[in-house]
N, C-alpha and C positions, 0 to 999 in steps of 0.2 A: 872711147873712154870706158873703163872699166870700175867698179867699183866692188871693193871688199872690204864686209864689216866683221868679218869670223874675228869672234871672242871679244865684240865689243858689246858692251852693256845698255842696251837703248830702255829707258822708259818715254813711255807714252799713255799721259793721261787719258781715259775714253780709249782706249786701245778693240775696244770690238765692237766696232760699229761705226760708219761712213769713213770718213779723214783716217782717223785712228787705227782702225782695223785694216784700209789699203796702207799705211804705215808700216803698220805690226808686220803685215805680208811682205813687203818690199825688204824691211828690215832682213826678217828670218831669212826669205831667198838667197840673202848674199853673207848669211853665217852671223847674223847678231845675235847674241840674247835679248829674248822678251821679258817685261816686266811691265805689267799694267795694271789695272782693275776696274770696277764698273760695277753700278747698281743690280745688274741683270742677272742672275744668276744662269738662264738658258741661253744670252749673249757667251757668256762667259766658256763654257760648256762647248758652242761652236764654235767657239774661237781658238780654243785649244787646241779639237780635232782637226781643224785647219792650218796648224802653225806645229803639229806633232812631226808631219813630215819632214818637214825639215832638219832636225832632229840638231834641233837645238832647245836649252836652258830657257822654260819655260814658266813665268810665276807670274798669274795674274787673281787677284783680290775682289771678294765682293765689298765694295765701298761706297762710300757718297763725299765725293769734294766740298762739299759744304760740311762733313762731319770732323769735327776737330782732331779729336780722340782717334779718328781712324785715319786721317792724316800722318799725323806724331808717329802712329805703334808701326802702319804700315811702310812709313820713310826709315823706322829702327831696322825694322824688318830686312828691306834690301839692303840695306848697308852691311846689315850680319851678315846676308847671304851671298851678296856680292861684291860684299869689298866697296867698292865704286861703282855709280853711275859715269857712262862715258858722252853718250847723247840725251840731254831731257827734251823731249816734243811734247808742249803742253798743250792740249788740243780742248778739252774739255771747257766749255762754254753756252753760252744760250742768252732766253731770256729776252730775247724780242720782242717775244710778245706777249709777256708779262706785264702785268698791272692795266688799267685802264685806258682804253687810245685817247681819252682826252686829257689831257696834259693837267689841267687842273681839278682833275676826278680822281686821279691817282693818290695812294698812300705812300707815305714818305717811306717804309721800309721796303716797297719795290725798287727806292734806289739803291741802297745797301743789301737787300738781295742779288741783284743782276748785277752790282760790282763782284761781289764773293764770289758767286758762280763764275765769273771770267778770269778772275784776280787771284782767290784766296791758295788754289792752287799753284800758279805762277809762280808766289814771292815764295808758299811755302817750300813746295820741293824744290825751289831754287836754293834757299835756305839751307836745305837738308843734303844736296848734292854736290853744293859747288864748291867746301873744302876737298872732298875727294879729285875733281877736278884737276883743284891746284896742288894736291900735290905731285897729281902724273904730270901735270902742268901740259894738260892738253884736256880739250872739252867745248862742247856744242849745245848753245841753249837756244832751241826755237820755240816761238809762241804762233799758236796757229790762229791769228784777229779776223778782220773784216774790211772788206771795203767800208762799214758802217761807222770805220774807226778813223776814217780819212776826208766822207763825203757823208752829210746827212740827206737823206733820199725823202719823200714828201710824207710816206708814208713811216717811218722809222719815227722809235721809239727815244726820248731823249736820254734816259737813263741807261741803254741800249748803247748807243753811238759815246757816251760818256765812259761805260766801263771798256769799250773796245780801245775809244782813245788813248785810256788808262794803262793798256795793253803796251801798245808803241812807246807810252813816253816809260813805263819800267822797263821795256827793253833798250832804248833808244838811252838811257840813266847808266844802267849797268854796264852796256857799251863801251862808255870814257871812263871807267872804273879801271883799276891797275890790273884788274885779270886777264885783259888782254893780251899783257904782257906776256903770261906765262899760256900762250895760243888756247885761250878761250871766248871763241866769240859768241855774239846774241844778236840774234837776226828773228823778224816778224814776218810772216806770210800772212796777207790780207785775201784771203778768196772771195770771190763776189759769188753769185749762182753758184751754187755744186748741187748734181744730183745726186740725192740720197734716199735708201729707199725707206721708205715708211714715213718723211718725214714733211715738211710744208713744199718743197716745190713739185716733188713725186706725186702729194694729194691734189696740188693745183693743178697738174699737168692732168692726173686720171680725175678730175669732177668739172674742171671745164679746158677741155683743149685748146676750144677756140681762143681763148682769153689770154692762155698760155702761151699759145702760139704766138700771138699779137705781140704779147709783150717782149718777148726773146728776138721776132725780129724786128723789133723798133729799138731797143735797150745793148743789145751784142751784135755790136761789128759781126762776129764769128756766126752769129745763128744759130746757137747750139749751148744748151746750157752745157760748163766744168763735170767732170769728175774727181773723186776722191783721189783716183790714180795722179791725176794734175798735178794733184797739191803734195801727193807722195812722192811722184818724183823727184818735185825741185826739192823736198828734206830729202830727199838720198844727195841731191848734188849741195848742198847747205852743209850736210856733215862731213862728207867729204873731205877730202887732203887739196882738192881742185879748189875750194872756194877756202883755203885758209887766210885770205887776204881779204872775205869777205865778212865786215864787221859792223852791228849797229844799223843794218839795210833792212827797208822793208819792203816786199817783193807781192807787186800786185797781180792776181791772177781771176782775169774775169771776162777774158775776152772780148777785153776793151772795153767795159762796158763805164768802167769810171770815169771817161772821158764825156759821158752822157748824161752823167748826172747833173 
């Protein structure tokens, strides 16, 4: 099975850093254009010189998904410069572990926060890309959710497990919408564990192994927490011409681990 994306147009939310950036990489490898952006400005910076060799159509933004104004200018933006979006992977998300663990100590805008951050980009650059879509009448919209958005685990946050929910049923909505027609589908990747580096399972694994360890082999059939590369994969096999049949699916990747929940 081979695949080739030369001269196809990918955006990816969160494009430099864990999910996003083995994305970005997977993309470029097989000749796509990059189109991302990110709060970081020195993410940003290695994520170029990483994706130059390849020597492909490169434009990635410093921005914040939650910023409105920089949503709008930066969605004008690509469409000036590229005509179309061909694949959107909306990756950017969070918010786990936002607001206070006890459920009743919480402020009410921690739920309308952690919706936005998982959501607000979703519906927008869906919004902004998917005329272009229809009128090649071909196009690929994945959302990169959560096993959190399937299964509430004991420790999980409600507002958390609610906007990931939210995730599935707008993809799962857009799905039986007439765009299908014109071969554009929307498919949800749920990862459970991914190793990422700087981030919550990296720090639990480097400040207590032991604990780490326990849980990975009590919780994953597999014994080994995901990678980003995982999750990159199956969106190389999702955009694809091989899964044009696949539409409205949402594709669990956790090493079994959702069956244990």
């Amino acid at each position: 099975m081979k695949f080739n994306f030369k001269n196809k147009n990918v955006f990816i939310s969160g494009g430099t850093h864990g999910i996003g950036l083995a994305c970005a990489i997977k993309f470029a490898s097989m000749g796509a254009n990059i189109i991302s952006f990110s709060r970081d400005k020195k993410k940003i910076f290695q994520t170029q010189k990483k994706l130059k060799k390849y020597k492909v159509k490169l434009l990635i933004y410093q921005g914040d998904i939650l910023d409105e104004n920089f949503i709008d200018k930066f969605s004008m933006n690509v469409i000036k410069k590229f005509k179309k979006i061909d694949i959107l992977i909306h990756n950017v998300g969070g918010g786990g572990r936002w607001g206070q663990k006890e459920f009743l100590k919480s402020e009410n805008h921690t739920w309308v926060d952690v919706y936005n951050k998982n959501n607000y980009g979703l519906i927008n650059f869906t919004r902004a890309f998917l005329p272009g879509m229809i009128r090649k009448r071909w196009g690929r919209v994945i959302c990169i959710g959560s096993t959190s958005g399937i299964e509430a685990k004991l420790d999980d946050r409600p507002w958390f497990n609610s906007a990931k929910a939210s995730q599935r049923a707008i993809i799962k909505s857009l799905s039986k919408k007439e765009y299908a027609s014109k071969n554009i589908t929307f498919n949800l990747i749920s990862p459970g564990p991914i190793m990422i580096k700087d981030t919550g399972w990296d720090s639990f694994k480097k400040t207590n192994f032991k604990e780490y360890k326990k849980f990975v082999d009590t919780n994953i059939p597999l014994k080994k927490i995901g990678t980003p590369e995982d999750v990159a994969n199956l969106c190389l096999f999702i955009s694809s011409n091989y899964a044009s049949y696949i539409n409205g699916s949402n594709f669990v990747i956790d090493g079994g681990m959702t069956s244990n929940i």
